[in-house]
N, C-alpha and C positions, 0 to 999 in steps of 0.2 A: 512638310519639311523632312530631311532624310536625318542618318546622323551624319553623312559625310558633310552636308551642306550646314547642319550645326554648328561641327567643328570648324569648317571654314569660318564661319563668321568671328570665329575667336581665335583662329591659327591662320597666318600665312604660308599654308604647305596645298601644293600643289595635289587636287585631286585623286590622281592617280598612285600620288603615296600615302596618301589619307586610306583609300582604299585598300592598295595591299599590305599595309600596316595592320590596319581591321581583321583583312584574313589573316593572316599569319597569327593575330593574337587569338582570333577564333580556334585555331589550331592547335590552343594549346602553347603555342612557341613562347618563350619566354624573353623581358624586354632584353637582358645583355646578350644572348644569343642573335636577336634582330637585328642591333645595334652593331653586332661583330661580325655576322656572317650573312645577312639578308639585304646589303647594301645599296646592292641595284635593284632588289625589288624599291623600297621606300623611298630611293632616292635619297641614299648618303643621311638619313636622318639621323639624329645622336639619339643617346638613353633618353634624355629630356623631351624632348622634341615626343621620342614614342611615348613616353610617359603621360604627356599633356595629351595625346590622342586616348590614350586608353581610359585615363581620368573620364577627358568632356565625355567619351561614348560612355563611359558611365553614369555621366548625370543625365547625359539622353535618356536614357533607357528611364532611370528613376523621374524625369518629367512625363515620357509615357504614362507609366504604371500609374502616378498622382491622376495624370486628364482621365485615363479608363475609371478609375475608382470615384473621379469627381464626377464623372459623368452616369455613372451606372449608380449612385447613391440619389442623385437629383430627378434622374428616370425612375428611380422606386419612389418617389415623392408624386409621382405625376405631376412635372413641375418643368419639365425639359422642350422646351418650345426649340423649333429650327432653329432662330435667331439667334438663342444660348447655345444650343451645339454646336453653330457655326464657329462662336467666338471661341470657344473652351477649343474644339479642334483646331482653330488658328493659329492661340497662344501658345509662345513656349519659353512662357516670363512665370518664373513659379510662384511670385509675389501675385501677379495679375491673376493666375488662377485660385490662388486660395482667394482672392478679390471677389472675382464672379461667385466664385461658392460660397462665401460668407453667407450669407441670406437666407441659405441650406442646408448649414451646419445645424446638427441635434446637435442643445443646446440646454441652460438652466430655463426657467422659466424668466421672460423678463417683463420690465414694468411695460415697453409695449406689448408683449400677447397678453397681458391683463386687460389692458386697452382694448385690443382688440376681440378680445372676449365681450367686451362691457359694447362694441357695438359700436365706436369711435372712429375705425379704423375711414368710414367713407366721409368724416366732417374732415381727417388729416389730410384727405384726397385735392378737398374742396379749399382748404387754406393754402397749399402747398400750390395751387394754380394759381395762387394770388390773386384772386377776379373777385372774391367779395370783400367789403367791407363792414356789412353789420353782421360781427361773428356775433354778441350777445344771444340775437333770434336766432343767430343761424345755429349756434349751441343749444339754444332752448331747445330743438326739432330732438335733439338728442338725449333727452334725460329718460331714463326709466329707471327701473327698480334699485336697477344697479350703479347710477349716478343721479345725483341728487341736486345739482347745481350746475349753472354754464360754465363757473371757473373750476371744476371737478372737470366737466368735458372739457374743455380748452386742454386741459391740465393732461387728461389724457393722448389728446390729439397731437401737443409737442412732443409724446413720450414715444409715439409713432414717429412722430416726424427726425427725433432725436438718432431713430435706429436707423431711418432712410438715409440720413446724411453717414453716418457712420460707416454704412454700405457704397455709399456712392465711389465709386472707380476712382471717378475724374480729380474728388476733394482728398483721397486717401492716396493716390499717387502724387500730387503737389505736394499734400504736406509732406510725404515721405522726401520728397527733393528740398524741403525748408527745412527739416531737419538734418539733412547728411551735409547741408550748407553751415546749417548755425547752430546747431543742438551746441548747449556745454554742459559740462558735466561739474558737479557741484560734489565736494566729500565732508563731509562734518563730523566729528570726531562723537561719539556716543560716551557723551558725561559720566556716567558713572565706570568709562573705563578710560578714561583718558590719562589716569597713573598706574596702569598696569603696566607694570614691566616690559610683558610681551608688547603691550600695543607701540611701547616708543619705538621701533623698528619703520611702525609708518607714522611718525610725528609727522612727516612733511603733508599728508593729506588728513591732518584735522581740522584745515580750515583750510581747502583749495577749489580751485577754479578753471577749467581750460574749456577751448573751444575741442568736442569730440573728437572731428574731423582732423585734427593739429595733436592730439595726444598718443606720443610713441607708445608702442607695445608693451613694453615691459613696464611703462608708467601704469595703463589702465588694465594690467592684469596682478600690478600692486596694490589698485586700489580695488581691485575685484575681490583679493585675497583678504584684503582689511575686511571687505562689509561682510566674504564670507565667517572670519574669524570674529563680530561681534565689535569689529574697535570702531569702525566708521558707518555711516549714513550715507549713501547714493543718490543724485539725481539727477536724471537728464531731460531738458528740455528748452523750451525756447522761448520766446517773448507771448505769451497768450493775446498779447490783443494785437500781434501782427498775424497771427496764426486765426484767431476768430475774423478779422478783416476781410483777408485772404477767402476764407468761407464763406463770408456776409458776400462779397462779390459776386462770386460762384454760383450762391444759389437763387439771392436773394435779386428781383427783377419790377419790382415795383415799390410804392411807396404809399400805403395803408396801412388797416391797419392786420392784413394778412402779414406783413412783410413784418410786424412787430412784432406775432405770434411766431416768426419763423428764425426772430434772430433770437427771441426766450429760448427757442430749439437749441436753436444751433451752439449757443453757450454752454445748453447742459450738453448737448453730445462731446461738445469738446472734452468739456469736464473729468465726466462722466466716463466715457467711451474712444474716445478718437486719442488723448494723448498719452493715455497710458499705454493703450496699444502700440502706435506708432513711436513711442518715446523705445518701448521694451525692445521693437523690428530695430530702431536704432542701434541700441546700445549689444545687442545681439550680432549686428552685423559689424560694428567696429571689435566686437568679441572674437567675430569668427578670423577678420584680420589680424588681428591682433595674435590671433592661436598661430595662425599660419605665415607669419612673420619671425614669431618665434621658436615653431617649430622647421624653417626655413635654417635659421640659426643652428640649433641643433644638431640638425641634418649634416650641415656643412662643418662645424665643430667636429661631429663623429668622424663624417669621412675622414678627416686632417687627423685625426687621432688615431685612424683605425689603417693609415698609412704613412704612421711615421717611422723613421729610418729602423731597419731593421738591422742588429748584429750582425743573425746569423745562423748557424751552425754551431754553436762555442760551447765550451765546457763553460759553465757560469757556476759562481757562487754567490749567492743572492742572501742580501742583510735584510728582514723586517726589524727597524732597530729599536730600540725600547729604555726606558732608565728600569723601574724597580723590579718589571718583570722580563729584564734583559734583552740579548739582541738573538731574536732566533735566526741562524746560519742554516743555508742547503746546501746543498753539491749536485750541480744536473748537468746529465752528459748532453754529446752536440742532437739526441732527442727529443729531451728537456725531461727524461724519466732521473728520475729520485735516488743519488747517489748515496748521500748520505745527511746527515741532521744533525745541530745538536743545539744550545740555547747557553750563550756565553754574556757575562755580566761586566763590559768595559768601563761603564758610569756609574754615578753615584746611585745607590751609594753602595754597594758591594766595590764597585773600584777595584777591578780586578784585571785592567785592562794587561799587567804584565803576563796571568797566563794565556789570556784571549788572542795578543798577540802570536804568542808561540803556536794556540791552537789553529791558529787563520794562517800563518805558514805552514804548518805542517800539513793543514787541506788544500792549500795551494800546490804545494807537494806532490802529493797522495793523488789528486784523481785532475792530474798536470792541466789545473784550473787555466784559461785565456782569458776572464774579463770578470770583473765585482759587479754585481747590480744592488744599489743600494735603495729602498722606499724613502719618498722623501715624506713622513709622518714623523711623529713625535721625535727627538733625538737624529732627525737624520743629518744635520751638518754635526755635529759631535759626535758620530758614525764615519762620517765621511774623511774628517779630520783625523779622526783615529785611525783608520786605515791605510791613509796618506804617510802618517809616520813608520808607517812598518816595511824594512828591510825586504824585500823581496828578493828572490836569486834571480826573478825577471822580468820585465817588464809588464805592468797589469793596467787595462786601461780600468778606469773606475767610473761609473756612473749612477747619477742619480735619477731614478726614472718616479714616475705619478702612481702611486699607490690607490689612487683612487676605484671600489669598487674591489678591492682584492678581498677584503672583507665580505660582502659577499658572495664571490663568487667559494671561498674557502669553506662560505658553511652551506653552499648550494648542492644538489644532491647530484651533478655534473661531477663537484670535489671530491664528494663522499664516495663516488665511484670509483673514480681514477684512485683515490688514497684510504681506500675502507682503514686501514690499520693504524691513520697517525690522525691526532688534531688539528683544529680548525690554523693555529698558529705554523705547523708545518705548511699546510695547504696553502697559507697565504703568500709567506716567503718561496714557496716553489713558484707561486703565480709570478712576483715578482722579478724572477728569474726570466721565465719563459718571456715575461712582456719586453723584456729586451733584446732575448735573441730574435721572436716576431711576434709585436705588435697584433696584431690581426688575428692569429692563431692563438693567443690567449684571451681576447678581450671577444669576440664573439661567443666565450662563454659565459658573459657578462650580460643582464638585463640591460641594456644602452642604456635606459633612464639611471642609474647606477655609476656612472661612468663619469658622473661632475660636471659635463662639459655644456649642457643645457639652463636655459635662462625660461623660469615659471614653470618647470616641466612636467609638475601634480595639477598646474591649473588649467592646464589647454586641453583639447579633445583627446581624448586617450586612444580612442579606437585610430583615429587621424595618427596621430604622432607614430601609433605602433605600427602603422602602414607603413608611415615615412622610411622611420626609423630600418624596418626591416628592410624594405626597399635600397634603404643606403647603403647595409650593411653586404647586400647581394651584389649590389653594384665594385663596391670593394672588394669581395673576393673573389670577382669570376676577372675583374680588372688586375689583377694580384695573377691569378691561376692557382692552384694548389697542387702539396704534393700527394698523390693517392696513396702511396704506398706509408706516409704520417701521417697523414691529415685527421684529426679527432671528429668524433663524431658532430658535435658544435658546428667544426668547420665547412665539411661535409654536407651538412644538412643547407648552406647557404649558397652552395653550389646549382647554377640554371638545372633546374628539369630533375633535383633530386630530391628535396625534401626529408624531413625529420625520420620517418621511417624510413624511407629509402637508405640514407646514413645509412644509418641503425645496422640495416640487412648487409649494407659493403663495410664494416666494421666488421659484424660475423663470419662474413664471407674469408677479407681477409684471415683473421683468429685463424680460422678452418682450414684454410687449404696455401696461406703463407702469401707472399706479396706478390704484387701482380706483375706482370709482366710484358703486357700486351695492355693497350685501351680495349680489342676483341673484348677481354676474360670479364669487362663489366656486365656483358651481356648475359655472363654465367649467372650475375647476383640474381636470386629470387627476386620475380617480379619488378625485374629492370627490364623491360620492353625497350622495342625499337624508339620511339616516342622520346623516353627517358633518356636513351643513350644518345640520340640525336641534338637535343639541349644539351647536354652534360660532357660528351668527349672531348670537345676543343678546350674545354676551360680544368682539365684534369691532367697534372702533368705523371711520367716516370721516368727517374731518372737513369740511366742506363739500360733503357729499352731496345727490345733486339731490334726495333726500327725506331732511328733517330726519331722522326718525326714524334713520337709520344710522346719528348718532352719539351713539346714547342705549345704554340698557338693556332699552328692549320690544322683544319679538321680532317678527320679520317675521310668524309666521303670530297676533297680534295688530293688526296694520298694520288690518286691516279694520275693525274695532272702533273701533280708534281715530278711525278716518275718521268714521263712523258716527257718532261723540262728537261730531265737529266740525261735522259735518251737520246733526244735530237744534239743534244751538247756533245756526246758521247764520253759523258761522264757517269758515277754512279750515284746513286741521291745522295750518300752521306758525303760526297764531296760537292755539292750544290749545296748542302748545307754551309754559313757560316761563314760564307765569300761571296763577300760583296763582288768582289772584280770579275767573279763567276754570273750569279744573280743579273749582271748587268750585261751582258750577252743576252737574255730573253726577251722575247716582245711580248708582251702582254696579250696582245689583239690577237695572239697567234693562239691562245688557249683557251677563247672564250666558249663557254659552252651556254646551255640551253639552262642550267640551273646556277651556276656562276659568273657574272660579267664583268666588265673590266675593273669595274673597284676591288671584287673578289679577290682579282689574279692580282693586281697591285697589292693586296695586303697579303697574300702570302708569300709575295716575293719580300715584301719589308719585313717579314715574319722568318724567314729564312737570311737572312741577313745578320741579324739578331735574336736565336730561336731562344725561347722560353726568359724574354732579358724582365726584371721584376723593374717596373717603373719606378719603385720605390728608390730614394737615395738610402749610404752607406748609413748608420749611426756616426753622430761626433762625440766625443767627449764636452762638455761645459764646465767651467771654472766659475763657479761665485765667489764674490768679494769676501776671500778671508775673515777680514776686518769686521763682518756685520754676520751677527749670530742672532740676533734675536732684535725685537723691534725698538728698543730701547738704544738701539748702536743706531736709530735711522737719525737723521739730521738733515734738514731742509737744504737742500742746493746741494748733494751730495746727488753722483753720478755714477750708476751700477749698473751692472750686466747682471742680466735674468731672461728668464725663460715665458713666453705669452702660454698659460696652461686655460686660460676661458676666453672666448668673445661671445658678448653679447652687441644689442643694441645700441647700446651706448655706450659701449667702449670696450676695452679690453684687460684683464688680468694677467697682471705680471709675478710669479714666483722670483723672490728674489733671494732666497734659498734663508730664508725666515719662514715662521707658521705663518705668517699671516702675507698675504698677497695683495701686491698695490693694484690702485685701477688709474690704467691710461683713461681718462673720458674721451671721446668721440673730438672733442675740440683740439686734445691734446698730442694729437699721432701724428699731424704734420702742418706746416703752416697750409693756411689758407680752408677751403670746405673738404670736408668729407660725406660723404652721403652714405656709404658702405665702411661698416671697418674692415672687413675682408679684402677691401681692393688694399689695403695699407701692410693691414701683419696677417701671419696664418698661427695655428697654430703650433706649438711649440715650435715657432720660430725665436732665434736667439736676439734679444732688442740689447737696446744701453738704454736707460732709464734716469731723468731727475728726479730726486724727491722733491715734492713742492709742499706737504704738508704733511705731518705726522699727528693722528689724534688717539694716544696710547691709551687712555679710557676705553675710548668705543672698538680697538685694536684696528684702525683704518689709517689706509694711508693712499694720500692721492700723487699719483706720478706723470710726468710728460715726457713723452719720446721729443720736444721741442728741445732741445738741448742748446 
């Protein structure tokens, strides 16, 4: 088998893009680049689409590497007969090959090679064929030094026969199919912590039960986190005397008293051997579901997060707001560098909101502010409130945005860079600031796990998630584009074809010798090669570039072409840019070339239409219900507008500009099923929300978009 015909069997993509997909990634090429400018090679396939090719060829490769290693370990054994190399080179089931090699694996010592030591191993041979009947004599033939009785041999003979069934392919792949049918999983609370504080968090799985197969993600990665934290007991498995049956059938083919000796086997191996193994392959693989379900979640959280509506360009003044150790104020111009600072005490209990007032117009003033960005933590609707009352000479939009993660990215050494001279509470309110004019350019210097927006995100695979997670974050700014001549090193680094050091050196670069001016001048950067600049130009914008084209989306090595568009038209490219009713003059078929074809020329005429347009929508302002400050104002059948700041699995979280955040459940988001809450709300999308229960103890409250 190849890897293109691998991936077929798990993708519906035509050969021939399977194929040039392969090479292009061979090459180096990187997925949004492929996805943007390699169209007609793959055949119109999206990030996804390449993404799922680049993965399976990776698990190809790592089934390779297992058969060579399985097979070169069993050949040092002298143990490797045609008939096994044939199978181990046929399979490309990574369960069926750890299968065949079991038998192979170094190992503890067990109670069959004791057995087999003591001389046993040819009387398990003789039962296991089922053709005698008088084992007593036929055990007697068996005793020596080292066994001393027929039920000592017997005894060892099943302990062989115990390990043969254990090994057997045909019993170890049924049962795995009896368990991914009816395995359940059982939680029992561990008694001597069942009144700890911590543990009432999972009271619901001190005494539970589901079918494996049937138990959402976020359910069995609660109950994973319980048994890891000490509060609950695990277990999974199935009915034992359907599962010994199922084997008795299987192996067992007569009816003596070999067949007696062989189901005493077969009990212990279940025991013993067979269900703990196949119980753990279970619960392992609804684990690894489970990870990737809700690292699925996540993934799609950040992006919504990491392309929500951007300001701008604004002068912002941004509030982290505070009661006893105040509201620290910034002042950041439309680059988001650090105007001014200062730390005003509007609430209790200094209450000092009349000179705060005066202070917050006079910086409104001062460095002729366009938009407030308020944290919504501690104090932030009695922040909000309070700046709502203040007189303005002119109109300020006010917003409250997700302070989430701002704390750390203020004491990360990213912060400590950009702000060596002020504290951690400066750095966070500037964060604040920026995250409103973009989204994107602030929170990419943010560890994504950091970010809130994720459901078990310490419990799932780490290495996995931080693939994703990067992966999403790249996808989002080369889809965004950036501006080179701002762009922070964070940002930069997530840019196709440029990476952390590379930043780094076009950071330098610029410092050095001042803003660029041309896509050319990247080639100046140290150790930016052709290679590098070939992923990296289309997705790098500048604004006011001696040649329009640098602040669009066509890439340089279409620059010619497009000329060529404008020539025939006998117009000049800057006026091909930007007109549509120009744009629509061209025929596409008439520019194709040998390394761009017609989908190319179709997207840089749609590209030229609208050059460099940010997919992102405007920011809106939000208004929460005045009347509701804290959980204590909530009241059942009461109907509020809020903001969705989490989705998970089973539903969604609603800010409803209180500390504490309702959850829509999955049932709750519209009449009838849902199966996705994403296909319903996104994030921070603006809902209208019921209360349907308020439980001020546990600070929960459950809400329904059913209105």
């Amino acid at each position: 088998m190849t890897t293109v015909t691998f991936i077929q069997q798990q993708l519906n993509i035509p050969e021939k893009s399977i194929n040039n997909t392969l090479q292009l990634l061979a090459e180096d090429c990187t997925i949004p680049f492929i996805s943007r400018y390699r169209k007609d090679k793959t055949g119109n396939l999206d990030e996804v689409q390449i993404e799922q090719i680049s993965k399976i060829s990776k698990q190809f490769e790592e089934i390779i590497k297992r058969k060579d290693s399985i097979l070169k370990s069993i050949e040092e054994q002298n143990a490797l007969t045609s008939e096994l190399k044939q199978r181990i080179e046929e399979s490309f089931d990574i369960l069926e090959l750890e299968d065949l090699y079991l038998p192979f694996k170094k190992r503890r010592k067990t109670k069959a090679d004791t057995a087999k030591e003591k001389g046993l191993e040819p009387l398990a041979r003789i039962i296991m064929s089922q053709k005698s009947n008088d084992l007593q004599f036929l055990a007697s033939q068996y005793l020596n030094n080292e066994v001393s009785s027929e039920e000592e041999a017997l005894q060892g003979a099943r302990d062989i026969m115990a390990e043969w069934i254990n090994e057997n392919m045909y019993v170890r792949k049924n049962l795995r199919r009896l368990f991914q049918r009816k395995a359940v999983i059982t939680s029992k609370v561990v008694k001597v912590k069942k009144d700890d504080e911590d543990a009432q968090k999972f009271s619901q799985y001190f005494e539970w039960e589901e079918n494996l197969n049937r138990t959402p993600s976020h359910r069995l990665l609660a109950m994973l986190r319980a048994e890891s934290e000490g509060f609950v007991k695990l277990n999974t498995g199935i009915d034992k005397e359907e599962a010994i049956d199922f084997i008795e059938k299987a192996i067992i083919k007569s009816n003596n008293e070999s067949s007696d000796q062989i189901a005493l086997a077969i009990k212990d191996s279940y025991k013993r051997l067979l269900e703990s193994a196949i119980s753990n392959e279970a619960l392992q693989e609804a684990k690894e579901k489970a990870d990737k379900k809700a690292i699925e979640i996540f993934s799609e959280n950040l992006s919504q997060l990491l392309l929500a509506p951007p300001l701008g360009e604004k002068r912002i003044l941004a509030i982290d707001p505070g009661y006893k150790s105040g509201c620290k104020v910034v002042c950041i111009d439309e680059k988001g560098d650090l105007l001014h600072n200062e730390t005003l005490y509007p609430h209790a209990p200094q209450n000092e909101s009349g000179m705060a007032m005066k202070k917050i117009r006079s910086m409104v003033n001062a460095y002729n502010i366009e938009a407030i960005s308020i944290g919504n933590g501690t104090a932030s609707r009695e922040t909000e409130f309070f700046i709502k009352k203040i007189a303005f000479d002119k109109p300020l939009q006010v917003f409250v945005v997700s302070e989430a993660g701002a704390s750390v990215y203020s004491a990360s050494k990213i912060a400590r860079d950009e702000f060596p001279s002020y504290d951690v509470t400066v750095r966070g309110a500037v964060s604040i600031g920026r995250r409103l004019a973009d989204p994107l350019a602030e929170l990419v210097k943010i560890d994504a796990k950091s970010i809130g927006v994720g459901q078990y995100q310490h419990d799932v695979d780490q290495t996995q998630l931080k693939n994703e997670l990067d992966s999403t974050v790249m996808k989002c700014v080369n889809s965004v584009g950036i501006n080179l001549n701002t762009a922070s090193k964070s940002l930069l680094s997530y840019v196709s074809g440029i990476g952390e050091k590379m930043a780094e050196n076009i950071v330098n670069y610029r410092t050095e010798n001042g803003a660029f001016e041309d896509r050319k001048q990247l080639k100046k950067v140290p150790r930016l090669g052709e290679k590098a600049y070939q992923q990296a130009a289309a997705f790098v914008r500048i604004a006011n570039a001696k040649n329009p084209l640098d602040n669009s989306a066509v890439h340089p090595e279409a620059y010619g072409i497009v000329e060529k568009m404008a020539k025939d038209l006998g117009i000049k490219t800057n006026e091909l840019i930007a007109s549509k009713e120009k744009t629509a003059l061209v025929k596409p078929e008439n520019y194709v070339t040998e390394e761009i074809g017609i989908l190319g020329i179709k997207d840089i005429l749609k590209e030229l239409e609208k050059p460099g347009l940010d997919p992102r929508k405007a920011a809106k302002v939000f208004e929460f219900d005045p009347n509701v400050k804290s959980i204590r104002d909530l009241k059942p059948g009461m109907i509020l507008p809020g903001i969705v700041n989490n989705i998970t699995a089973f539903g969604c979280f609603v800010d409803m500009g209180i500390k504490e955040s309702g959850l829509v459940h999955i049932s709750q988001l519209k009449d009838g099923f849902v199966s996705d809450v994403n296909e319903v709300v996104k994030l921070h999308q603006h809902v209208r929300v019921r209360v349907t229960e308020v439980d001020e103890a546990r600070k929960r409250v459950q809400l329904s978009m059913i209105l």
